[in-house]
N, C-alpha and C positions, 0 to 999 in steps of 0.2 A: 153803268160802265165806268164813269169818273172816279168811281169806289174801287175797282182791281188792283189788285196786288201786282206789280211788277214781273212782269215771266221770268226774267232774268230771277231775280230774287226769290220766287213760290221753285223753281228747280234747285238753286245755290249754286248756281253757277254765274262765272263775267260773262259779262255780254261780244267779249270775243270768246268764248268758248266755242273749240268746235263741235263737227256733229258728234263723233265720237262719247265725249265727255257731258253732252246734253243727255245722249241715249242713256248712258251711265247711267247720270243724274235720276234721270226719271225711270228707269227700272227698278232703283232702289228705295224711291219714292212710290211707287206704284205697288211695289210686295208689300210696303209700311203701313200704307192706309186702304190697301184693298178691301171691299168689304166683307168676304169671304174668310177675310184671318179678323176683321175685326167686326164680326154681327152685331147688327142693333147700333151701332157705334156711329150717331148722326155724324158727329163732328171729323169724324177718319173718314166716311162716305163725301161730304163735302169738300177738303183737302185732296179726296183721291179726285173728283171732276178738275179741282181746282190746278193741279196735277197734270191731268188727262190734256186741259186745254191749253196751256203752257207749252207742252211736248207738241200738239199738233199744229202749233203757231212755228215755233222754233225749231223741229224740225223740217220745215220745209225750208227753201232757201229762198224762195217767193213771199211767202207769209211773213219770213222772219225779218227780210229785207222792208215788206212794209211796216209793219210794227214796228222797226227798228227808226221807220221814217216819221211815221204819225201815232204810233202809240197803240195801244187798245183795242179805240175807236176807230182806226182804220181812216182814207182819204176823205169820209165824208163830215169829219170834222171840221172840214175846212172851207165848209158851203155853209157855216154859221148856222144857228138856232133853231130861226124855224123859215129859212127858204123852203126845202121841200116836206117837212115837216116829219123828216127823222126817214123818209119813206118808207115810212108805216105802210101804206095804201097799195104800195108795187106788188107783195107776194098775193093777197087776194085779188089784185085784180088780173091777174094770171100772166104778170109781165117777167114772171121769174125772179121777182126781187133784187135786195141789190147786192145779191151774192154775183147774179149775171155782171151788173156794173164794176163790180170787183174787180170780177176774170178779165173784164176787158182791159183794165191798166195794167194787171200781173200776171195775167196769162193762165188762171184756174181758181185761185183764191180763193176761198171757205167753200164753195162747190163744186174743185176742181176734183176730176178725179188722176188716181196716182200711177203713176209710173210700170213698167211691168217690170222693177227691179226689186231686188230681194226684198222679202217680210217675215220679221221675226216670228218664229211661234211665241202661242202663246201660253202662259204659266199653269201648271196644272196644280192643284189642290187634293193632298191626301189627310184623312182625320186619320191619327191613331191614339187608341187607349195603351197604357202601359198601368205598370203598378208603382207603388210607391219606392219600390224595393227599387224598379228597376231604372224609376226616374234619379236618383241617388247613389245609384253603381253606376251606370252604364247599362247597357245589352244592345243584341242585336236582334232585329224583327223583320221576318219575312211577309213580303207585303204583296198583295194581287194588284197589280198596276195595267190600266187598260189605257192606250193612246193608240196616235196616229205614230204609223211609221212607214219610210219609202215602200213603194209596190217594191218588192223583187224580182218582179214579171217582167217589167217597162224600166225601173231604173227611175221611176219617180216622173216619167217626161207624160204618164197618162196616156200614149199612146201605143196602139199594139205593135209588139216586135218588129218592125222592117218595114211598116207604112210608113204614107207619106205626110210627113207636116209643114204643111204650108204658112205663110208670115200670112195673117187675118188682113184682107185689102178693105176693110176700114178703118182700121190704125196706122200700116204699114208697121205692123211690128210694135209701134212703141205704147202699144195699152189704152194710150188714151184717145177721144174723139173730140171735133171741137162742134160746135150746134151754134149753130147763127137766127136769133131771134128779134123781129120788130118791133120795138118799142118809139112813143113819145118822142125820145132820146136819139132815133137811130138805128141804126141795126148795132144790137150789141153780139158780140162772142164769147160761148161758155164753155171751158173744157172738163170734161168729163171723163169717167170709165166710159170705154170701150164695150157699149150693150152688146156689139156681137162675139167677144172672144173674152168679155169680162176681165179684161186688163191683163192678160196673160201676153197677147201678141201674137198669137199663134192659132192655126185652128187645126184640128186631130179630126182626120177624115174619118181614122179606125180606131177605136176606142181601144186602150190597154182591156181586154176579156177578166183580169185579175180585180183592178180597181176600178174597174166602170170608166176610166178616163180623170177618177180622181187625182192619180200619181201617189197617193199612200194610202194603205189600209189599217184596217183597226186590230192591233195587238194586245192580247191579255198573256201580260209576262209575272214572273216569281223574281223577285227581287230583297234582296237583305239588305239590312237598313242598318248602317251602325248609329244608335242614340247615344251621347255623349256624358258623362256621368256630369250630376248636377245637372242635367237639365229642370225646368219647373214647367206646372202647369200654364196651359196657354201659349208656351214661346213656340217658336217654328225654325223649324229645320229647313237649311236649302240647297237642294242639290241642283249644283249647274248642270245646265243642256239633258235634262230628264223628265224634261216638261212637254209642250206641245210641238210637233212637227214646224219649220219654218217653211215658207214659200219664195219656190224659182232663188233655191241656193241661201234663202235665211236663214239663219245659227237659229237653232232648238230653244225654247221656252226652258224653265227652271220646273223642278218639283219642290214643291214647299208641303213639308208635312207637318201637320198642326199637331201637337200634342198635346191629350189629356190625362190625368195624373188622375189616377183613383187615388179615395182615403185612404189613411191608414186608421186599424180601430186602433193605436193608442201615441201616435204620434200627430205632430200639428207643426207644419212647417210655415216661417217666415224667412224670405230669403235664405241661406243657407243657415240657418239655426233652426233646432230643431227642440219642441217644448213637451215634456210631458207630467202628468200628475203621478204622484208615489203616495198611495196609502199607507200609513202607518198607526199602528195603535196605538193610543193612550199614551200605557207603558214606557212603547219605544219612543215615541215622540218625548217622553218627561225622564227617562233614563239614558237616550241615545240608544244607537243602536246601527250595527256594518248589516246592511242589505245590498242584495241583488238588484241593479238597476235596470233597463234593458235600455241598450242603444240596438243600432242596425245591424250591428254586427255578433255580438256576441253579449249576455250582463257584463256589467262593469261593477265590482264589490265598491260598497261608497259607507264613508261612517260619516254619520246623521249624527252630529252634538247632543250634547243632552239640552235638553229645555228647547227643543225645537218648538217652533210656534205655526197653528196651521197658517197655512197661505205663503209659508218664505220659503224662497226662491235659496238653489244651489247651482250651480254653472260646472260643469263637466266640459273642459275643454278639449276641441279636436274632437267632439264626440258628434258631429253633426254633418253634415252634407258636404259631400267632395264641392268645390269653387267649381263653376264650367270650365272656366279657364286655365285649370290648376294652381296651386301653391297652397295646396292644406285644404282644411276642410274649420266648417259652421263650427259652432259650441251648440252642446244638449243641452237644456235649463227646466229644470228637475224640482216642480213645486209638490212642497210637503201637504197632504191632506191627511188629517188627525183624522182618524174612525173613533168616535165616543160611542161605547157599547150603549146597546137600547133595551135589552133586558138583562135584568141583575137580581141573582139572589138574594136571600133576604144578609148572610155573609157577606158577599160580595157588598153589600152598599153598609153594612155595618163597618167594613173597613176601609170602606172609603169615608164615613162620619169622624173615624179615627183618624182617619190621614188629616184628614182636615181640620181636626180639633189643635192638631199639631202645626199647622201653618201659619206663618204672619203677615203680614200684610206686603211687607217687603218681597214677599216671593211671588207678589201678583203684581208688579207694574203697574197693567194698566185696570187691576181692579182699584188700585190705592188712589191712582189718578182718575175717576171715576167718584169713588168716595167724597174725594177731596173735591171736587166739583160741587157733590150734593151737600157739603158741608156750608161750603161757602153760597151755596144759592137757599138756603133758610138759617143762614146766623144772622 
């Protein structure tokens, strides 16, 4: 526990920060390292707990007030090393551990249960394939999205039209219960959810007929999707309040739609640059030659030098992937690949004895510089 990161600091937020700007914090942190946008991804799975338990400290205002007093570790810090010996020995021996001891100074603390005031939904996760075409323009994509949304019946309250809903008389309304238990120590107090009305506050004598008493039912809606030109594979898209249903008046969860990019068979993108190989023969590579290139959009006529060499690189600017954020687009980078014919007449390769009888050495670079190696490694 000595080893924790600071909650204040794993969110980025001060330590006066309100609740507002905590929530913020860790919503954004929470879509970042979910493991859902990030699979297999140990070290984002760790950050997102690391995350999680940050938020559950500092948004309560009990929790955050102790941690704000003793740190981490919580009050029993301050009972030294090894008086009770960390009480290890409380939760098996069925004293309720010392989450009970907790609640008693803070009144719920790491096993209290919550309020029956609003809860956020939560985020929902859509995968979509697109093409390469359409990751690099833009488009839009109509999408099957299945959530929770208010009953229409009831109005969300889960209860059927005109009955009567009574305040739950084990909470009196307020969600939670508190359980008084005999230890060692005394009678300690532990506040809890509400087992009879499950922290709502209220009990539905006649169930909403629509959603069973849920308050929202399950919709499969048609939804269009604008994707943003320049998107890449793996990023994610986020639409606010189009995610999960909230509870007793909680603002909607987000939709986050993950995108994956198919190949292209002749293009290869890095960041907004885009790379492709260009065959050329012999010929055209040793005489030059204006060829047809392909970008995305349309060929682009390009003149190849003479004495082009394979493997070098040409750069076609603005010829590559719109920016997300606009202001112009990527460069194409257009490597030359020489085709050396593999069968040849017997003409054919007699004129090429002749071309070659007429060469000097000076027109081969780097055969002269080759030579000149072998020369010098046996004089």
């Amino acid at each position: 526990m000595a080893n924790k990161r600071d909650y204040y600091e794993v969110l980025g937020v001060s330590k006066d920060a309100d609740e507002a700007a905590i929530k913020k914090a860790y919503r954004q942190l929470a879509k970042k390292y979910h493991p859902d946008v990030n699979p297999g991804n140990k070290e984002a799975e760790e950050k997102f707990k690391e995350v999680n338990e940050a938020y559950q400290t500092l948004s309560d205002p009990q929790k955050r007030a102790s941690y704000d007093q003793f740190g981490p570790d919580g009050p029993q810090a301050g009972f030294g090393g090894g008086g009770f010996g960390g009480f290890s020995g409380f939760e098996g021996a069925g004293f309720g551990g010392f989450e009970d001891i907790f609640s008693t100074f803070f009144g719920g603390g790491a096993g209290g249960g919550r309020s029956n005031g609003p809860i956020p939904g939560e985020d929902l996760r859509y995968d979509l394939t697109i093409s390469f075409e359409e990751a690099a323009k833009g488009c839009e994509k109509e999408i099957n999205l299945v959530r929770d949304e208010e009953c229409p019946t009831c109005n969300g309250s889960g209860a059927k039209p005109g009955s009567k809903v009574d305040t739950c008389p084990n909470c009196h309304g307020t969600g939670q219960e508190r359980v008084v238990s005999n230890t060692p120590f005394g009678r300690i107090q532990n506040v809890r959810t509400c087992s009879r009305c499950r922290g709502a506050g209220k009990i539905i004598t006649e169930p909403c007929t629509k959603c069973h008493g849920r308050g929202k039912v399950r919709v499969s809606k048609r939804r269009t999707i604008k994707v943003p030109a320049g998107i890449d594979n793996g990023q994610v898209l986020t639409i606010r309040g189009q995610g999960g249903l909230g509870e007793r008046g909680g603002q909607p969860g987000d939709l986050l739609i993950v995108i994956t990019v198919r190949p292209h068979k002749l293009f290869k993108r890095r960041d907004d640059n885009l790379f492709i190989e260009m065959p050329l023969t012999f010929t055209q590579a040793a005489l030059g030659a204006e060829l047809d290139v392909p970008t995305l959009d349309k060929p682009v006529k390009y003149r190849f030098p003479e004495g082009t060499q394979p493997g070098q690189m040409f750069t076609l600017k603005g010829q590559g992937v719109q920016h997300l954020r606009g202001g112009g687009k990527g460069d194409l980078y257009v490597t030359a690949v020489v085709e050396i014919p593999k069968k040849l007449s017997e003409k054919q390769k007699d004129l090429l004895r002749q071309f070659d009888a007429t060469t000097s050495e000076r027109q081969y670079e780097k055969k002269k510089s080759f030579l000149d190696k072998l020369r010098d490694a046996f004089s």
